[in-house]
C-alpha positions as a Markdown table, in Angstrom:
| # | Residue | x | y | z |
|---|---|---|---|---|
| 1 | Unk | 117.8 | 77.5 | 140.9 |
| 2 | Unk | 114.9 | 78.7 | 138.7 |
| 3 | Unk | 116.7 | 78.6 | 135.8 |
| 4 | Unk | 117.3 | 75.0 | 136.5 |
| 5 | Unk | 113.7 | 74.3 | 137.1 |
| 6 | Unk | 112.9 | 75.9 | 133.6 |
| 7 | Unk | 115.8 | 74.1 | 132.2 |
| 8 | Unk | 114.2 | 70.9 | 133.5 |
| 9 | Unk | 110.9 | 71.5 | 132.5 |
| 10 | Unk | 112.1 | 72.3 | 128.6 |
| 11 | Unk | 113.9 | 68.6 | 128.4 |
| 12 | Unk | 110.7 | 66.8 | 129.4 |
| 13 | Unk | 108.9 | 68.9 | 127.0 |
| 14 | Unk | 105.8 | 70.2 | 129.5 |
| 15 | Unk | 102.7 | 70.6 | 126.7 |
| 16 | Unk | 100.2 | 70.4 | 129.6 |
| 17 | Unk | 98.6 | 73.8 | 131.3 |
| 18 | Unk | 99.1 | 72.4 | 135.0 |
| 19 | Unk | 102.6 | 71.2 | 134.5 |
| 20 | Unk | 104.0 | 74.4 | 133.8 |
| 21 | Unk | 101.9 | 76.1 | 136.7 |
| 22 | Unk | 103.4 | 73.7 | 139.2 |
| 23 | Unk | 106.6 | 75.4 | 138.3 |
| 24 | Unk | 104.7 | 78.9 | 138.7 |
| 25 | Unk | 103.2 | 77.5 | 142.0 |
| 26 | Unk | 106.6 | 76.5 | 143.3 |
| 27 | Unk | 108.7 | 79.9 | 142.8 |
| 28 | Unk | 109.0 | 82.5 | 145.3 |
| 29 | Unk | 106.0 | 85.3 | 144.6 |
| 30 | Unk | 106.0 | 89.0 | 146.2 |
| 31 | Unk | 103.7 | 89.6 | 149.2 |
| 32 | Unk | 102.8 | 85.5 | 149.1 |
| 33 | Unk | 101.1 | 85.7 | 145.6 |
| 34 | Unk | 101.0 | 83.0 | 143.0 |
| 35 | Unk | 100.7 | 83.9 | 139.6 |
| 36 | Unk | 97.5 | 81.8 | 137.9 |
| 37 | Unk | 96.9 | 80.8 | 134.5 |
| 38 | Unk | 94.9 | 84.3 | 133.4 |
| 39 | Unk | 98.0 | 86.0 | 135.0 |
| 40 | Unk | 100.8 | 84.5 | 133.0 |
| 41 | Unk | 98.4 | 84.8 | 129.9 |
| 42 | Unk | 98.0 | 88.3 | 130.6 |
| 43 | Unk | 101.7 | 89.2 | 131.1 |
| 44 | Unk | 101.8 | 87.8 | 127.4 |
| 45 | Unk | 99.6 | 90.1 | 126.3 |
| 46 | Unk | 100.7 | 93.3 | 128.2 |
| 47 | Unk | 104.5 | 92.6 | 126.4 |
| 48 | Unk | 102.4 | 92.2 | 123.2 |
| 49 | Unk | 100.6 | 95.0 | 123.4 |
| 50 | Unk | 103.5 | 97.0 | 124.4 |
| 51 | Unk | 105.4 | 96.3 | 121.2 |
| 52 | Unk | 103.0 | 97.7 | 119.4 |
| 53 | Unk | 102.0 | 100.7 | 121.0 |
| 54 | Unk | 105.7 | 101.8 | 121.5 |
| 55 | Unk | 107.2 | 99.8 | 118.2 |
| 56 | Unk | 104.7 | 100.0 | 115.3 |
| 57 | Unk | 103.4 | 103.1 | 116.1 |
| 58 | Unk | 106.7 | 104.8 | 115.1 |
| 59 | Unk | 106.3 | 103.2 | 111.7 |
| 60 | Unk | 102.9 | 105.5 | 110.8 |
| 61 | Unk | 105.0 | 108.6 | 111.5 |
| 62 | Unk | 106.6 | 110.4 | 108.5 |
| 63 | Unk | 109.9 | 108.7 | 107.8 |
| 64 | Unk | 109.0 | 106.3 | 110.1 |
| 65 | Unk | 110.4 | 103.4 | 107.7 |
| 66 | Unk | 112.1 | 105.5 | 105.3 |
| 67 | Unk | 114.7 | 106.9 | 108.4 |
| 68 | Unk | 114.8 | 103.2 | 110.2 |
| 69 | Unk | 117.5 | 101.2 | 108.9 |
| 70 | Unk | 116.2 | 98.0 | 110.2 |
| 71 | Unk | 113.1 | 98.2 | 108.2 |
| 72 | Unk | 113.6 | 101.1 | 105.3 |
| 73 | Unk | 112.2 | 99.5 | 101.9 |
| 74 | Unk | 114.5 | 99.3 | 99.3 |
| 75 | Unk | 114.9 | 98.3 | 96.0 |
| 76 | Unk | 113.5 | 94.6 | 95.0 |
| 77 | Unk | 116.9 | 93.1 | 94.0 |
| 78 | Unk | 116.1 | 92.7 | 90.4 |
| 79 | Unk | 115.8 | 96.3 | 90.6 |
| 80 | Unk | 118.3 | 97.4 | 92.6 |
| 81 | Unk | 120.4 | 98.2 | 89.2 |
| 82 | Unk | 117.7 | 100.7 | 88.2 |
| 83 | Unk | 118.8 | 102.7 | 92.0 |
| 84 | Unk | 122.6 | 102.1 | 90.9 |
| 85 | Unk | 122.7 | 103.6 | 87.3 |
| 86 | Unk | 120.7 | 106.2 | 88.5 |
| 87 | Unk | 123.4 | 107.5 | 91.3 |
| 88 | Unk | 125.7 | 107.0 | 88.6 |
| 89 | Unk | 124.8 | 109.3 | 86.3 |
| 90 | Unk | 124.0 | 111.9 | 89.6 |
| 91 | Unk | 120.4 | 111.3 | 89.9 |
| 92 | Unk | 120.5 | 110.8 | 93.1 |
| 93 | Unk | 117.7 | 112.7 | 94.3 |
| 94 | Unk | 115.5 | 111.4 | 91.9 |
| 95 | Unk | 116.6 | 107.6 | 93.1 |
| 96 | Unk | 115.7 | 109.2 | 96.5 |
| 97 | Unk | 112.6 | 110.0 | 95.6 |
| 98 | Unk | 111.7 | 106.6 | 94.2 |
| 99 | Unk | 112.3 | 104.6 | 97.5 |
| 100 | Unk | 110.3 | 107.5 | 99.4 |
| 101 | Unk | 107.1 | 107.1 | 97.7 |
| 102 | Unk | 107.8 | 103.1 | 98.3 |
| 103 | Unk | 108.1 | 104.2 | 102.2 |
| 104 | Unk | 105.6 | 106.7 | 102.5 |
| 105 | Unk | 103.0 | 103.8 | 101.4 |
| 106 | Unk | 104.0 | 101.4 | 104.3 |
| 107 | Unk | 103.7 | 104.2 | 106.9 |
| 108 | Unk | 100.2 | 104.8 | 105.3 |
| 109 | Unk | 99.3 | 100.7 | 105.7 |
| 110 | Unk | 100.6 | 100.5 | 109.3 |
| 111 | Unk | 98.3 | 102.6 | 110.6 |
| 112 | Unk | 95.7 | 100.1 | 109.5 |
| 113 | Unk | 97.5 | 97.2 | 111.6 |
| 114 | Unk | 96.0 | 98.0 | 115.5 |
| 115 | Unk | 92.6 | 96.6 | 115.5 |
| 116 | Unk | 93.6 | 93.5 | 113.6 |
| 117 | Unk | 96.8 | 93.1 | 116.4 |
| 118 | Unk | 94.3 | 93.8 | 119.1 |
| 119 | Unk | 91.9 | 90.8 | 118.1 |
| 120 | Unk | 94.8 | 88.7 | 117.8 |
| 121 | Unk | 96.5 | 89.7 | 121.2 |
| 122 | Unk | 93.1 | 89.3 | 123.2 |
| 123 | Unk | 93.1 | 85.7 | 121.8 |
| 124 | Unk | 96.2 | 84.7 | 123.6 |
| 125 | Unk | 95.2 | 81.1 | 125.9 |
| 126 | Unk | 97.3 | 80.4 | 128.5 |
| 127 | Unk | 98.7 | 77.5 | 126.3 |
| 128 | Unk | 99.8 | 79.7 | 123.7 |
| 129 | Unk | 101.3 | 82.0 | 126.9 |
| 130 | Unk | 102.9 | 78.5 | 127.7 |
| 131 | Unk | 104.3 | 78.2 | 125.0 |
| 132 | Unk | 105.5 | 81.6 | 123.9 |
| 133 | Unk | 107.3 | 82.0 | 127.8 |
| 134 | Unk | 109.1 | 79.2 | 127.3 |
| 135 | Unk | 110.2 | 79.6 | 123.9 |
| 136 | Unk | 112.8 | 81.5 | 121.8 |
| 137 | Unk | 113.4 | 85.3 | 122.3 |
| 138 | Unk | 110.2 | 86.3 | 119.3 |
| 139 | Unk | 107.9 | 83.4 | 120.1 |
| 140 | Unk | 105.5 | 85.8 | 121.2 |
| 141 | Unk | 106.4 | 88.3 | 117.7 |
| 142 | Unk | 106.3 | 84.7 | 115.7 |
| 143 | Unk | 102.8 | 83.8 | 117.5 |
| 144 | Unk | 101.4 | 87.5 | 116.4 |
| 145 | Unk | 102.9 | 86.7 | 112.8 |
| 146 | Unk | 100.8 | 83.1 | 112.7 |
| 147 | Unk | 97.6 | 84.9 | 113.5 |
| 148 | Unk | 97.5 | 88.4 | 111.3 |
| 149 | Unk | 99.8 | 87.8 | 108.5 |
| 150 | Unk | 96.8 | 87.1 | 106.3 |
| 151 | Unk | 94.7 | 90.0 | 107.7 |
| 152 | Unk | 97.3 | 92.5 | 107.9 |
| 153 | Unk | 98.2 | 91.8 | 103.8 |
| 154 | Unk | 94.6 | 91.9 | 103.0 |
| 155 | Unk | 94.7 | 95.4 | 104.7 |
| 156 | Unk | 97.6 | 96.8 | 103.8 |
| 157 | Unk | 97.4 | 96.1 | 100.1 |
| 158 | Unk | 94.5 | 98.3 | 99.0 |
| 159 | Unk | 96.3 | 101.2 | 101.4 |
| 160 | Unk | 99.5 | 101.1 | 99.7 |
| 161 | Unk | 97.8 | 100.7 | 96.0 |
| 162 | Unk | 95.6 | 104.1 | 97.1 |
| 163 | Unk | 98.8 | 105.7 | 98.6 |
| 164 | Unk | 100.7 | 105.0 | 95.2 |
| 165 | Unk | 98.2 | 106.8 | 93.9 |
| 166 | Unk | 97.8 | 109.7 | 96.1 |
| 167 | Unk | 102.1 | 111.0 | 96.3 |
| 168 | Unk | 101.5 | 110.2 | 92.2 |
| 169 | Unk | 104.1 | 107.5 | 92.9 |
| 170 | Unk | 102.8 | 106.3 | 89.2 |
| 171 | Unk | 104.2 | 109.4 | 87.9 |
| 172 | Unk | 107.2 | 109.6 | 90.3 |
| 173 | Unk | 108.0 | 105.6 | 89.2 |
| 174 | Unk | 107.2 | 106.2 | 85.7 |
| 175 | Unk | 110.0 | 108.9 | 85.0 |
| 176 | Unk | 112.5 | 106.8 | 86.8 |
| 177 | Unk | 112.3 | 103.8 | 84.8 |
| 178 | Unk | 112.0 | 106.4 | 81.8 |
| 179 | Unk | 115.5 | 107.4 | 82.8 |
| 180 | Unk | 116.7 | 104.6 | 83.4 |
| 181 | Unk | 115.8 | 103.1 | 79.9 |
| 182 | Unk | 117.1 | 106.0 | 77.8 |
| 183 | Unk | 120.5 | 105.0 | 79.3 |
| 184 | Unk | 122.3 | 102.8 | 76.5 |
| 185 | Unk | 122.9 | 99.7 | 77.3 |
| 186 | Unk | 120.5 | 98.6 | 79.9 |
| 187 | Unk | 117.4 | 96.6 | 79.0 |
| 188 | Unk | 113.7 | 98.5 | 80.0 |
| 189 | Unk | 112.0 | 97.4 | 83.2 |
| 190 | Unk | 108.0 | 97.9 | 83.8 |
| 191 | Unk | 108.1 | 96.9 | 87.6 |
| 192 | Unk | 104.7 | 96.5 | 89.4 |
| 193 | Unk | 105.9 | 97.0 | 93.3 |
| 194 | Unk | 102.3 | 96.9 | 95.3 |
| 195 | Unk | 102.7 | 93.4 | 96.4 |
| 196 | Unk | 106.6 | 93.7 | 97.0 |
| 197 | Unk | 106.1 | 97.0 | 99.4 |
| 198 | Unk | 102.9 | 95.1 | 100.8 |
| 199 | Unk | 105.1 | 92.4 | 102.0 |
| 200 | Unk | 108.3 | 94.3 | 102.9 |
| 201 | Unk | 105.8 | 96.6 | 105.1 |
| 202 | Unk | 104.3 | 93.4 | 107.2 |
| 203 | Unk | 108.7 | 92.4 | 107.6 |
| 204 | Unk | 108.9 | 95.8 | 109.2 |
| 205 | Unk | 106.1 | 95.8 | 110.9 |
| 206 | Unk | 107.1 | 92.1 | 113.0 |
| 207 | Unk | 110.4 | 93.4 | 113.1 |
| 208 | Unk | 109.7 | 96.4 | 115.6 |
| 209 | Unk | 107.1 | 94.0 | 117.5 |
| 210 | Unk | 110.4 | 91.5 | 117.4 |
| 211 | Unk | 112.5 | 94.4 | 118.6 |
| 212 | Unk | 110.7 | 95.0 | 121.9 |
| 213 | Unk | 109.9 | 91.6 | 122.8 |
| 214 | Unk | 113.9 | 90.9 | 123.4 |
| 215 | Unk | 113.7 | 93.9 | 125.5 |
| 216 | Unk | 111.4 | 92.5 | 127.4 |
| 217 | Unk | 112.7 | 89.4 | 127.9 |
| 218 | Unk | 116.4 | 90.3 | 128.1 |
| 219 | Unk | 116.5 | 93.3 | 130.3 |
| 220 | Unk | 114.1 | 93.9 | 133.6 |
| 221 | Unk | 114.6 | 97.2 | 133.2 |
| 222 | Unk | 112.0 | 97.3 | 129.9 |
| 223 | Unk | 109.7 | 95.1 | 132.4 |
| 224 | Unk | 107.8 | 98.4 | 133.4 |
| 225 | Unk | 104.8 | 96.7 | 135.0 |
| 226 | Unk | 104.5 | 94.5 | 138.5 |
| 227 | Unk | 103.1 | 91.7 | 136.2 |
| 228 | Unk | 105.2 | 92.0 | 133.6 |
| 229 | Unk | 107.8 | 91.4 | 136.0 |
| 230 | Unk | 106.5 | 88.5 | 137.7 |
| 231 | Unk | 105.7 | 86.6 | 134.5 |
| 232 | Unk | 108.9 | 86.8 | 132.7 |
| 233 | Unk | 110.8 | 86.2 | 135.4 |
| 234 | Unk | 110.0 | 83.0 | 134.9 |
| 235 | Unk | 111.9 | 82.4 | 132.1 |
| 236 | Unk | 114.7 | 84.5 | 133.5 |
């Protein structure tokens, strides 16, 4: 029956506060509760918040990208031949080493993500909230992304550019591209990588918030608070 009611409210497109807590108002609530506005809001921010104390936080640990398949930094494509001929010729350690010091710079950046998700999560309205409850399984993950991507680059940048420096990724890059170009045959590549790792380390960083958010919404068992409970059972 609930479903139904969210169903209905979805075709009529409810943008208004007290439309959607009519619904709330009209669903059964434990020990004759009703959740209000700040409530619902606040379940938002509890499943927010949860993502990225239990998701992102992995990502500052050592290997935390480079061991994660669904966000380890690779190769920009145009390079990806440079990581190929490489393992060809049997430097594959070397190749190794290339994409660690890429991945050892995110874990660096992430660390410097938390304050600026923090702000962002204790700005959540209860028409954002709305909005995010009733919409696809990362609207909350594609909210965050609206309101730190620019922060969280601006951050991030200078990290990985210091971190470059401090593993001597210079170095480290610098005698794999030598390599590569002494192989005949392949033309030289002088790649600059800051902004591509910048970029691929925000991806990874939403993707882990992503992650836990349909855990949240898809099983009750990753609900593991009374008011998470409450609030996304509503769009159960």
């Amino acid at each position: 029956m609930w479903k139904r009611l969210i169903a209905f409210a979805l075709v009529f497109n409810l943008t208004a506060c007290a439309e959607l807590q009519e619904v709330v108002n009209n669903l059964p609530q434990e020990g004759g509760s009703v959740l209000s506005n700040a409530d619902i809001a606040s379940g938002l921010r509890q499943a927010l918040d949860l993502g990225i104390d239990k998701q992102v936080s992995k990502l500052t640990a050592k290997d935390g990208f480079f061991r994660n398949e669904l966000v380890k930094i690779l190769l920009p494509q145009e390079l990806q031949k440079v990581d190929k001929a490489l393992r060809d010729i049997g430097l594959d350690n070397l190749a190794d080493e290339g994409l660690k010091v890429l991945n050892r710079a995110a874990e660096d950046a992430v660390g410097e993500a938390t304050p600026i998700f923090v702000n962002a999560v204790k700005g959540i309205t209860f028409n954002d909230a709305k909005n995010i409850l009733l919409g696809n399984d990362d609207a909350a993950t594609q909210y965050l992304t609206s309101k730190t991507q620019t922060a969280l680059y601006n951050k991030f940048k200078p990290v990985i550019q210091n971190s470059f420096a401090k593993v001597g990724a210079d170095d480290i890059w610098a005698n794999l591209i030598n390599k590569y170009n002494s192989i005949p045959f392949t033309n030289n590549v002088n790649p600059d990588l800051t902004d591509y790792v910048t970029g691929e380390a925000l991806k990874g960083v939403y993707t882990m918030i992503a992650v836990e958010e349909k855990e949240i919404r898809n099983k009750v068992s990753s609900r593991t608070t009374d008011l998470l409970q409450k609030v996304f059972a509503l769009q159960d």
